[in-house]
TILO-491212 format. One record per residue: residue number from 1; x, y, z of N, C-alpha, C, O, CB in turn. Coordinates in Angstrom, 3 decimals. Glycine has a CB too. Layout:
N
R  num      n.xx      n.yy      n.zz     ca.xx     ca.yy     ca.zz      c.xx      c.yy      c.zz      o.xx      o.yy      o.zz     cb.xx     cb.yy     cb.zz
R  NUM         X         Y         Z         X         Y         Z         X         Y         Z         X         Y         Z         X         Y         Z
...
% end
This chain:
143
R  num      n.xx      n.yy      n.zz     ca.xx     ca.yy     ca.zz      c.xx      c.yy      c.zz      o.xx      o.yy      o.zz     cb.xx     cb.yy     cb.zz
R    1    45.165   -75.635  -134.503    44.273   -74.557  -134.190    45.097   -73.439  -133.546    46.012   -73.638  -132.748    43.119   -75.033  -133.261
R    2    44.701   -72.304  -133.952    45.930   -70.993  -133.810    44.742   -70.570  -132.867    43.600   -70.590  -133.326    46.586   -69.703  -135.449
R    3    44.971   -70.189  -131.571    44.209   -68.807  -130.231    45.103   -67.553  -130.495    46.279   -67.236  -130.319    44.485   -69.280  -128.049
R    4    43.593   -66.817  -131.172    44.222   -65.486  -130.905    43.987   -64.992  -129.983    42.885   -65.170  -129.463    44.066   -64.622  -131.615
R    5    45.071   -64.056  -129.331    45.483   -63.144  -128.101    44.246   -62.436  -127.834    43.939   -61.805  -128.845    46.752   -62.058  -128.374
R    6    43.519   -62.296  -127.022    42.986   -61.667  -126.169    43.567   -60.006  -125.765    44.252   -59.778  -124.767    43.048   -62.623  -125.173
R    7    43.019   -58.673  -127.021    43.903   -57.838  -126.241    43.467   -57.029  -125.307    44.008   -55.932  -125.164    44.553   -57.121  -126.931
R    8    42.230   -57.492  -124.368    41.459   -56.397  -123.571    42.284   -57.539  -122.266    41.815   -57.470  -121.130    39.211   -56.127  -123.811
R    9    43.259   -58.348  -122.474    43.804   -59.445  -121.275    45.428   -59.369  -121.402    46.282   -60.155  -120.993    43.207   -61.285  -121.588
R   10    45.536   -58.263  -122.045    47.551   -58.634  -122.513    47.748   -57.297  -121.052    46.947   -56.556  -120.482    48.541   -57.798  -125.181
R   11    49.082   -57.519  -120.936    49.713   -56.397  -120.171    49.654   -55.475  -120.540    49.708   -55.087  -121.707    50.756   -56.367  -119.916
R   12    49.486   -54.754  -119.300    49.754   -53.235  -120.137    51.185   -52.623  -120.403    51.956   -52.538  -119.448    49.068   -52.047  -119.296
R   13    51.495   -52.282  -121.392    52.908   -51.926  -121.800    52.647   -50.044  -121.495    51.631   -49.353  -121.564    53.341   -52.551  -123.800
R   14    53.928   -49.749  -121.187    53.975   -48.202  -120.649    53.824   -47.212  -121.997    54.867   -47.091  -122.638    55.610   -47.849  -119.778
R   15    52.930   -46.660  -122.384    53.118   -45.406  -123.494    53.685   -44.567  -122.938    53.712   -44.389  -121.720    51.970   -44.719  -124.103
R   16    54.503   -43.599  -124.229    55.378   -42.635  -123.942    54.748   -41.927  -124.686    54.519   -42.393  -125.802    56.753   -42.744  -124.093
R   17    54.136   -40.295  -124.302    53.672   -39.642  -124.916    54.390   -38.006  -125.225    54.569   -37.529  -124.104    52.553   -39.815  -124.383
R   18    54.772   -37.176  -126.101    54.949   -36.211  -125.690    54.104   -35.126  -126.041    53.268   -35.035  -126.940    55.965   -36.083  -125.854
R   19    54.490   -34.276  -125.127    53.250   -32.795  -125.791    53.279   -32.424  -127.167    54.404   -32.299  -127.651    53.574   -31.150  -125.130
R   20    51.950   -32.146  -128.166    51.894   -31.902  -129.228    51.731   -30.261  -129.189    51.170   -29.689  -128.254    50.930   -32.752  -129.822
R   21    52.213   -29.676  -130.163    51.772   -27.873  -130.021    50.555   -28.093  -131.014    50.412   -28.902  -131.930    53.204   -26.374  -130.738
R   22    49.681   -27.041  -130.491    48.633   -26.737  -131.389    48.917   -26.701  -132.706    49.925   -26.015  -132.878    48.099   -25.631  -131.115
R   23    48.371   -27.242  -133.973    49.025   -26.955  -134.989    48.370   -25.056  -135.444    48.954   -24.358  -136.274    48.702   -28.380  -136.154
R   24    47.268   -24.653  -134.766    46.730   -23.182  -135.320    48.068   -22.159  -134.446    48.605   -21.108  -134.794    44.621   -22.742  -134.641
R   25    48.249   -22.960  -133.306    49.477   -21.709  -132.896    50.427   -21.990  -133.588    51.124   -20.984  -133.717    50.098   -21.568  -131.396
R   26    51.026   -23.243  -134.360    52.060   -23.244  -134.753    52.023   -22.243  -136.183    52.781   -21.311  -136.452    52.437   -24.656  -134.808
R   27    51.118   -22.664  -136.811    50.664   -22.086  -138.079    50.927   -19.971  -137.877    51.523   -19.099  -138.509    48.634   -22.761  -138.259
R   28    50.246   -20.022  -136.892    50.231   -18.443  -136.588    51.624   -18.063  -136.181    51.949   -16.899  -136.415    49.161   -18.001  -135.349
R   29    52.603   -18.946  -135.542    53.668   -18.321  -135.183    54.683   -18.267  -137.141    55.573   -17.475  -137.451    54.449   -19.422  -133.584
R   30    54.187   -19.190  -137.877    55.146   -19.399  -138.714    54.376   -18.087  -140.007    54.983   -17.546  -140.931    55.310   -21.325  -139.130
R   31    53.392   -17.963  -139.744    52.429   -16.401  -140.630    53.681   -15.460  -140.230    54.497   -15.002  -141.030    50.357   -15.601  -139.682
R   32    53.665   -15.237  -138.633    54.452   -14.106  -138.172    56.073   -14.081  -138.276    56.676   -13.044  -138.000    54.099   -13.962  -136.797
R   33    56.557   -14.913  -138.566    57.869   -15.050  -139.154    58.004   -14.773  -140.817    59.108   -14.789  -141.361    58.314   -16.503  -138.811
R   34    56.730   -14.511  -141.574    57.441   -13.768  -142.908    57.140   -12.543  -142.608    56.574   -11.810  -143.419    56.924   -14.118  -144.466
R   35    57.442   -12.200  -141.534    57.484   -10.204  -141.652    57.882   -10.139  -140.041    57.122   -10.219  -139.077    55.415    -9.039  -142.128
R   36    59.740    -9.917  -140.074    60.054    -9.552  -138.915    59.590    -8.392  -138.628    59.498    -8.553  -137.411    61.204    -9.606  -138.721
R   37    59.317    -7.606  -138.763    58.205    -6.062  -138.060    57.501    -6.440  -137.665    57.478    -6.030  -136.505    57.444    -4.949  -138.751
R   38    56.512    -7.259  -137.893    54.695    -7.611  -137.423    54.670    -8.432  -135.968    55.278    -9.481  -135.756    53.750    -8.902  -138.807
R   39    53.998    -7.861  -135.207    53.584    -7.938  -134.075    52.307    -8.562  -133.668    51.415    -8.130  -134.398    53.645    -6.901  -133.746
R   40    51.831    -9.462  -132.735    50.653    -9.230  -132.245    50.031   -10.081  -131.029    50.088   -11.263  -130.690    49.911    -9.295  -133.293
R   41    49.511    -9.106  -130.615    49.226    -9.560  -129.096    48.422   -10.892  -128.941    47.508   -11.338  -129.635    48.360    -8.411  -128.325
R   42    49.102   -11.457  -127.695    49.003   -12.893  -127.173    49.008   -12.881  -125.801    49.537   -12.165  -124.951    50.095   -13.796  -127.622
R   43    48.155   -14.030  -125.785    47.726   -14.606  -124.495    48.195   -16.048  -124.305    47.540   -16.808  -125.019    46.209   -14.554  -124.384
R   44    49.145   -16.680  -123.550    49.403   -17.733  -123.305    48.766   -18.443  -121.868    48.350   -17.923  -120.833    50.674   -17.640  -123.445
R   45    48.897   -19.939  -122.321    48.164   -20.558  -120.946    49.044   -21.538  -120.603    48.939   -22.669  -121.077    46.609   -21.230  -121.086
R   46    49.881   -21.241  -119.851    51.272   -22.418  -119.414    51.179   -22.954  -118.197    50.488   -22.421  -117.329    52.811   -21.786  -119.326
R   47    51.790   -23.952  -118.010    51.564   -24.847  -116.279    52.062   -23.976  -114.923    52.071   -24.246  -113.722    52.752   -26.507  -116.175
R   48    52.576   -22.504  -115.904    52.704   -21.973  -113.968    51.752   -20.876  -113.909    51.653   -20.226  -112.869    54.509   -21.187  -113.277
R   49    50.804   -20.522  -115.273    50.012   -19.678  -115.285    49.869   -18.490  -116.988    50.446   -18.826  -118.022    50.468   -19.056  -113.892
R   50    49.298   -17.617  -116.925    48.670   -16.703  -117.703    50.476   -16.229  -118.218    51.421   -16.307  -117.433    47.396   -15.433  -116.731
R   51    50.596   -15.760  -119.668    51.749   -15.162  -120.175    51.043   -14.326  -121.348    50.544   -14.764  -122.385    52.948   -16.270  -120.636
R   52    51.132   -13.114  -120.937    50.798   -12.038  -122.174    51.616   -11.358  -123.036    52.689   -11.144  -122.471    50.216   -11.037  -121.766
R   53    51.591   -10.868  -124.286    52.706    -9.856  -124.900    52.506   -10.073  -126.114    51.528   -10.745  -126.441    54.240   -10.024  -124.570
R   54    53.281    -9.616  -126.962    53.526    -9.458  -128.203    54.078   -10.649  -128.686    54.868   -11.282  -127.985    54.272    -8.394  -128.428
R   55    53.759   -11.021  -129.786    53.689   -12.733  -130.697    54.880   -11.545  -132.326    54.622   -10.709  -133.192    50.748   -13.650  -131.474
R   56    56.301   -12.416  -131.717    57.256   -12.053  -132.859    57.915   -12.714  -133.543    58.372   -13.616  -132.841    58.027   -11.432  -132.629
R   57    58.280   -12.811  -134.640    59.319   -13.917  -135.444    60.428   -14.018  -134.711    60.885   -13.036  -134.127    59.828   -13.528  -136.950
R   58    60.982   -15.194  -134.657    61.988   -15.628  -134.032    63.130   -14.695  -134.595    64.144   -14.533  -133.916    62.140   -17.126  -134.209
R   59    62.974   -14.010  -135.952    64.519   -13.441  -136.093    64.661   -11.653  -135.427    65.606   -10.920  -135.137    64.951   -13.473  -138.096
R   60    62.605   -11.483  -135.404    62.531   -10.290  -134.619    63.291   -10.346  -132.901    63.775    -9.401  -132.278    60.858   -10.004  -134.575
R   61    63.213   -11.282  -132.629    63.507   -11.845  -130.961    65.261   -11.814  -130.845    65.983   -11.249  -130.022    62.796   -13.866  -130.658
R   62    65.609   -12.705  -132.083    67.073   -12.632  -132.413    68.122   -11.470  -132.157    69.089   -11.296  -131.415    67.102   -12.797  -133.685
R   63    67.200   -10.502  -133.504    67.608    -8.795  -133.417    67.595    -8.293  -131.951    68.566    -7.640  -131.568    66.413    -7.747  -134.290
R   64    66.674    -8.523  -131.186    66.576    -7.727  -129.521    67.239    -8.343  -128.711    67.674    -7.881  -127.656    65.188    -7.631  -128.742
R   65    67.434    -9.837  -129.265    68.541   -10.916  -128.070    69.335   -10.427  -128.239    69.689    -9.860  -127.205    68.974   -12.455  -128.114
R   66    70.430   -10.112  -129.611    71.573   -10.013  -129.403    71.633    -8.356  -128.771    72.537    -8.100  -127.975    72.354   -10.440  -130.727
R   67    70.811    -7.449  -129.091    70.922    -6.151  -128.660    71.157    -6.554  -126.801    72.111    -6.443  -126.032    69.351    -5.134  -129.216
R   68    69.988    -6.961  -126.687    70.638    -7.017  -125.254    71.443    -7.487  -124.838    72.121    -6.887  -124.004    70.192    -7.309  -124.512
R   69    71.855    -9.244  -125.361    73.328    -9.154  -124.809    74.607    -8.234  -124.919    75.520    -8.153  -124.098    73.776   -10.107  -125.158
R   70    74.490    -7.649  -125.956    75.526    -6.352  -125.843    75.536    -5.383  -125.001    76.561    -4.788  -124.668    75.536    -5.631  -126.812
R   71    74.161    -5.087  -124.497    73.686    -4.522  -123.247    74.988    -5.144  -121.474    75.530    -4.394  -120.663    71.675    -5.303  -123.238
R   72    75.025    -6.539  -121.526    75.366    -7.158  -120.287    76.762    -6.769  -120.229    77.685    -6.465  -120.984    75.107    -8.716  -120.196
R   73    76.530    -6.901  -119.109    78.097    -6.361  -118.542    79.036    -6.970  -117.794    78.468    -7.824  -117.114    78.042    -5.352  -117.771
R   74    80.221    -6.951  -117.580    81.153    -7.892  -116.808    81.991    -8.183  -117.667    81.769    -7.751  -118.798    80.628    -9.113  -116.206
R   75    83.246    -9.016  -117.437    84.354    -9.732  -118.140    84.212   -10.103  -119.185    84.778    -9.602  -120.156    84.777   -10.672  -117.675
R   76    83.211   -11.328  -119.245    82.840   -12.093  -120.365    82.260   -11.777  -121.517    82.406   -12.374  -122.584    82.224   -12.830  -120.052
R   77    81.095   -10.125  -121.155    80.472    -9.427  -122.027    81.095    -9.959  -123.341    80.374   -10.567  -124.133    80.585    -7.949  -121.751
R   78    82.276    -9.774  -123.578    82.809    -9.680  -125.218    82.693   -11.233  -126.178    82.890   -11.472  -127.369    84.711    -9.197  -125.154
R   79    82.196   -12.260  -124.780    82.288   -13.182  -124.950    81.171   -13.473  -126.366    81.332   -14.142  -127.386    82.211   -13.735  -123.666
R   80    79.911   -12.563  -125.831    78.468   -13.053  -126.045    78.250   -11.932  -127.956    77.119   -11.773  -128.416    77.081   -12.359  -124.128
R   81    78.935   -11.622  -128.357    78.714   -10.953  -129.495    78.339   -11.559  -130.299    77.433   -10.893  -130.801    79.507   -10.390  -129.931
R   82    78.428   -12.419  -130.786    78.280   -13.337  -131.555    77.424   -14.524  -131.634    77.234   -15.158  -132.672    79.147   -13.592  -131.593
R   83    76.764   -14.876  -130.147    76.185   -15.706  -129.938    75.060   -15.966  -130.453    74.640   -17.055  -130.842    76.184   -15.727  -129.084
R   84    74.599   -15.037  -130.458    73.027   -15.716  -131.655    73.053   -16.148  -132.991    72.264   -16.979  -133.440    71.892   -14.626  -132.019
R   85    73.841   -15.666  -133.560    74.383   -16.003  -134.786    75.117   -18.000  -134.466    74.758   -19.095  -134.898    75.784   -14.490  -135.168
R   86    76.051   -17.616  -133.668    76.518   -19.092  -133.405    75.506   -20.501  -133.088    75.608   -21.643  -133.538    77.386   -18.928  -132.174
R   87    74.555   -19.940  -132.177    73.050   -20.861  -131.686    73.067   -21.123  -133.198    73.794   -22.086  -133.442    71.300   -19.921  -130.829
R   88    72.319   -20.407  -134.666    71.215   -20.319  -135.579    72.936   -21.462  -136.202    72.902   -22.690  -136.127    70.298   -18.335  -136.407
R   89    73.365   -21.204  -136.384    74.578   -22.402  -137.156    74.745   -23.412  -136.565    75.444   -24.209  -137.190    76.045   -22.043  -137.316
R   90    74.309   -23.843  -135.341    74.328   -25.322  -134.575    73.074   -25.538  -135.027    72.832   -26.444  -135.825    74.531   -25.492  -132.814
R   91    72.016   -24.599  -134.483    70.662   -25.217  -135.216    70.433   -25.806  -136.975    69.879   -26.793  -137.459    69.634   -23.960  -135.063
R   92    70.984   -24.927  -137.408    71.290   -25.408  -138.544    72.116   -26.699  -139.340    71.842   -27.525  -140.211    71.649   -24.577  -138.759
R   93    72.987   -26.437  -138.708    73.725   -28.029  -138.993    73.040   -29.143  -138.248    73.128   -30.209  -138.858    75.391   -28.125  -138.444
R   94    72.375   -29.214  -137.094    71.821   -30.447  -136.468    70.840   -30.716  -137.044    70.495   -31.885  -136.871    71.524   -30.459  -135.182
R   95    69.744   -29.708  -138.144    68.808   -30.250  -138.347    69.149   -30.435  -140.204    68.423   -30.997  -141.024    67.526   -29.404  -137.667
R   96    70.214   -29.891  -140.398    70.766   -30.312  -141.799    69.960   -28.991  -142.665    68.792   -28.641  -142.497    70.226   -32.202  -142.355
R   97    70.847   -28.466  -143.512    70.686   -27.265  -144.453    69.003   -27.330  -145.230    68.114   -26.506  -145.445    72.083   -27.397  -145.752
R   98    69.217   -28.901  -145.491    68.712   -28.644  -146.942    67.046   -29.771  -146.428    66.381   -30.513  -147.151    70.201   -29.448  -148.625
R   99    66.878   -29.445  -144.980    65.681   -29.869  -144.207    64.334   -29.221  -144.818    64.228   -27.998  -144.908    65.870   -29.428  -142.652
R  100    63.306   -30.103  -145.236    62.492   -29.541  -145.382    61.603   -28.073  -144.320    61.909   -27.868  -143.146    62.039   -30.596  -145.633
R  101    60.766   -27.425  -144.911    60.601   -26.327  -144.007    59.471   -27.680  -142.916    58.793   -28.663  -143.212    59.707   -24.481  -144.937
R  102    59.855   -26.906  -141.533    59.016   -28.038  -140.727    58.391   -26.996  -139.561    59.211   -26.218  -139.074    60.137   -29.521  -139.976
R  103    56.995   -26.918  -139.070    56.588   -26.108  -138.420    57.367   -25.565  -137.381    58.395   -26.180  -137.098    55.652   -26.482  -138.116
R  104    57.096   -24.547  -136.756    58.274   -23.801  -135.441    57.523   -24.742  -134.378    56.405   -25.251  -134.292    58.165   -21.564  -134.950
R  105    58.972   -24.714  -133.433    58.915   -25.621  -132.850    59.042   -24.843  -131.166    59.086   -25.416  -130.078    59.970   -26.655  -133.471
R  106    59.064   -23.872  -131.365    59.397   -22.071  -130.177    58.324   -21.348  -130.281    57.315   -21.765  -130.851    60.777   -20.715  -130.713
R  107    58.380   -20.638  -129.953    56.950   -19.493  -129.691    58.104   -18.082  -128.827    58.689   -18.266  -127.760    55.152   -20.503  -128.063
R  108    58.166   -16.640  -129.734    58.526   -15.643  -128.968    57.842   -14.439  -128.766    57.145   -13.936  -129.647    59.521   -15.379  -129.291
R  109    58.029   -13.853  -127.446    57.138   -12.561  -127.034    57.893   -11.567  -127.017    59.078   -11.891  -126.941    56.449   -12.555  -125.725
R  110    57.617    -9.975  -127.075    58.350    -9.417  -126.397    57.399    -8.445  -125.417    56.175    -8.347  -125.497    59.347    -8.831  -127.266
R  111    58.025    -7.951  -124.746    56.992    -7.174  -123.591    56.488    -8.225  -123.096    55.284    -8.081  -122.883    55.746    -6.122  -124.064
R  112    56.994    -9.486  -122.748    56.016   -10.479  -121.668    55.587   -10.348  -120.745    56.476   -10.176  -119.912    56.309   -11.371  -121.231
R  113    54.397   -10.315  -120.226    54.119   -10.330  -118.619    53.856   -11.741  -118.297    53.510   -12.453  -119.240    52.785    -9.382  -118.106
R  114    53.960   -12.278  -117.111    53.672   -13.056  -116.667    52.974   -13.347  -115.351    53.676   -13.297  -114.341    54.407   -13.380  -116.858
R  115    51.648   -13.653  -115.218    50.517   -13.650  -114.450    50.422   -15.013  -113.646    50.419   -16.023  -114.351    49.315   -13.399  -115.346
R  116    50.345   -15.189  -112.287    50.708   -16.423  -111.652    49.544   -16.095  -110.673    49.341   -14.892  -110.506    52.368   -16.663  -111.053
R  117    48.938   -16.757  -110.161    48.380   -16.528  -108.575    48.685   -16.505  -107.209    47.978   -16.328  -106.216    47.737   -17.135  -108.364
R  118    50.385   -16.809  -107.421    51.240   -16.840  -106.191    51.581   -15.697  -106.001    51.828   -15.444  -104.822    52.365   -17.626  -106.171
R  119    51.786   -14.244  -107.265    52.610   -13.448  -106.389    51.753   -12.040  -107.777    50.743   -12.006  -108.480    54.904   -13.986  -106.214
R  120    52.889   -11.170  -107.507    52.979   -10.336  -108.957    52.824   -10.459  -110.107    52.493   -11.615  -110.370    53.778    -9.987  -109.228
R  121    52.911    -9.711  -111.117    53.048    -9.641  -112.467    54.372    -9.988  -112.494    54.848    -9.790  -111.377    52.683    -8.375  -113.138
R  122    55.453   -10.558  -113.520    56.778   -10.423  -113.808    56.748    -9.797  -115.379    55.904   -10.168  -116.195    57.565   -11.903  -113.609
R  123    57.504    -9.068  -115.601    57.665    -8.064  -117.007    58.785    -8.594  -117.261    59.637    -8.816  -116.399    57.734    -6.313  -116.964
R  124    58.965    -8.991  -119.115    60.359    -9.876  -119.145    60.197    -9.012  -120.879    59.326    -9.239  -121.718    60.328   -12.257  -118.844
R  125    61.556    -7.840  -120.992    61.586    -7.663  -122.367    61.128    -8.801  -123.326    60.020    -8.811  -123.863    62.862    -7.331  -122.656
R  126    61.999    -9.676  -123.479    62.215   -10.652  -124.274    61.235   -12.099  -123.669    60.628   -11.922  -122.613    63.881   -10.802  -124.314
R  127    61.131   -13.324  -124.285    60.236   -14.451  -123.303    60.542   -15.619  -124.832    60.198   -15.199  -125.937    57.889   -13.837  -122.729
R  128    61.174   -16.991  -124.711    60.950   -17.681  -125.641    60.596   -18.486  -124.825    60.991   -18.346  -123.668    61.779   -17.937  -126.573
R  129    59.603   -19.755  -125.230    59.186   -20.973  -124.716    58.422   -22.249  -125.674    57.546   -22.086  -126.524    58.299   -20.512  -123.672
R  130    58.901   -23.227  -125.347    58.528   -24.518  -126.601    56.785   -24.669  -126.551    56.135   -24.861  -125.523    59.407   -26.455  -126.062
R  131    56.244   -24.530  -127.910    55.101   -24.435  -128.336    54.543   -24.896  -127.723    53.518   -24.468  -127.191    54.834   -24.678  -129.247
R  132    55.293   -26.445  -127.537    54.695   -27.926  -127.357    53.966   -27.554  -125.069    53.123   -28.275  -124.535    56.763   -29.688  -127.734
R  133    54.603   -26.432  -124.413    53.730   -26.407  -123.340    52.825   -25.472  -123.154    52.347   -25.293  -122.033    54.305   -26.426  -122.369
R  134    52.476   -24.783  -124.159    51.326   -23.764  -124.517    49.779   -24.718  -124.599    49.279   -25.109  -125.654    51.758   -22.937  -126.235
R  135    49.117   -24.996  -122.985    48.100   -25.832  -123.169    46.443   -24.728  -123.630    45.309   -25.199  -123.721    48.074   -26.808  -121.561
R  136    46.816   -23.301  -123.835    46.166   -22.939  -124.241    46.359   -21.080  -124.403    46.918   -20.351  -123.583    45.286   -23.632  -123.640
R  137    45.548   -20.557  -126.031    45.952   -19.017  -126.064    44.807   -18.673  -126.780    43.802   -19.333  -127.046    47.436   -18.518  -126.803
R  138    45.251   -17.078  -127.153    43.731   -16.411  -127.361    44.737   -15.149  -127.964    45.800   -14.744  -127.492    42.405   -16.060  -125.645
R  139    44.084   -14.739  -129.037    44.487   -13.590  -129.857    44.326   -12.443  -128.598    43.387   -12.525  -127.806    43.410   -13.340  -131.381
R  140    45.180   -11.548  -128.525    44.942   -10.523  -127.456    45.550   -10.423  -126.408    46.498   -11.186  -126.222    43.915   -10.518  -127.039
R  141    45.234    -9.568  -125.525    45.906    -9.281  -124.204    44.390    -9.215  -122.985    43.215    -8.898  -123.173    46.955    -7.507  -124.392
R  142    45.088    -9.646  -121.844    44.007    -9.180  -120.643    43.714    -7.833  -120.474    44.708    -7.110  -120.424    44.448    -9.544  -119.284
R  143    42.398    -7.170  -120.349    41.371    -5.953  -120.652    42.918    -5.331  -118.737    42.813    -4.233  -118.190    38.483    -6.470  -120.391
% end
């Protein structure tokens, strides 16, 4: 005679969960990546608070990253010319050329504000952050 296990009586074993991104924001960020020009305003809802601005393709964000690092100044400046270009070829080789297309896995703004209840507004040209902690957004900006 075989006893089956009891599973409302087994241990509890630890789940590991990680954050899922919305698949409608993911969907909307990957719309806005076939037309680096196209813009559009966003409302983010992140664990330190409210993030507003403009919703851009990652290669629109690219174009203004590297502009500004050419912007920075000091010794090393000459260092950083190249660097975005170098990131998109590590990304590329780690996830292999010939990878199927797989939803974005980033979310970028530009003109970010960022709305907290501890202090000020913070204004950030540029703003990238992983989809996956966007616990909530809304087409638009605060009135």
């Amino acid at each position: 005679m075989t006893v089956e296990p009891d599973p409302l009586h087994q241990p509890a074993a630890p789940v590991v969960t990680e954050p899922a991104p919305d698949l409608q924001l993911q969907m909307l960020v990957r719309l806005i990546a076939q037309d680096d020009t196209a813009a559009l305003p966003l409302t983010l809802l992140l664990p330190g608070g409210l993030l507003h601005g403009e919703l851009i393709s990652h290669e629109a964000w690219k174009v203004d990253w590297a502009r500004g690092l050419r912007e920075v100044g000091g010794s090393g400046a000459h260092l950083l010319e190249r660097f975005p270009e170098q990131v998109d070829q590590e990304v590329a080789a780690r996830q292999g050329r010939q990878a199927p297309q797989r939803l974005p896995q980033w979310i970028h703004l530009r003109n970010a504000t960022s709305v907290t209840a501890a202090g000020d507004p913070v204004v950030m040209p540029l703003w990238r952050g992983r989809l996956a902690d966007v616990s909530g957004w809304s087409l638009g900006t605060p009135v």
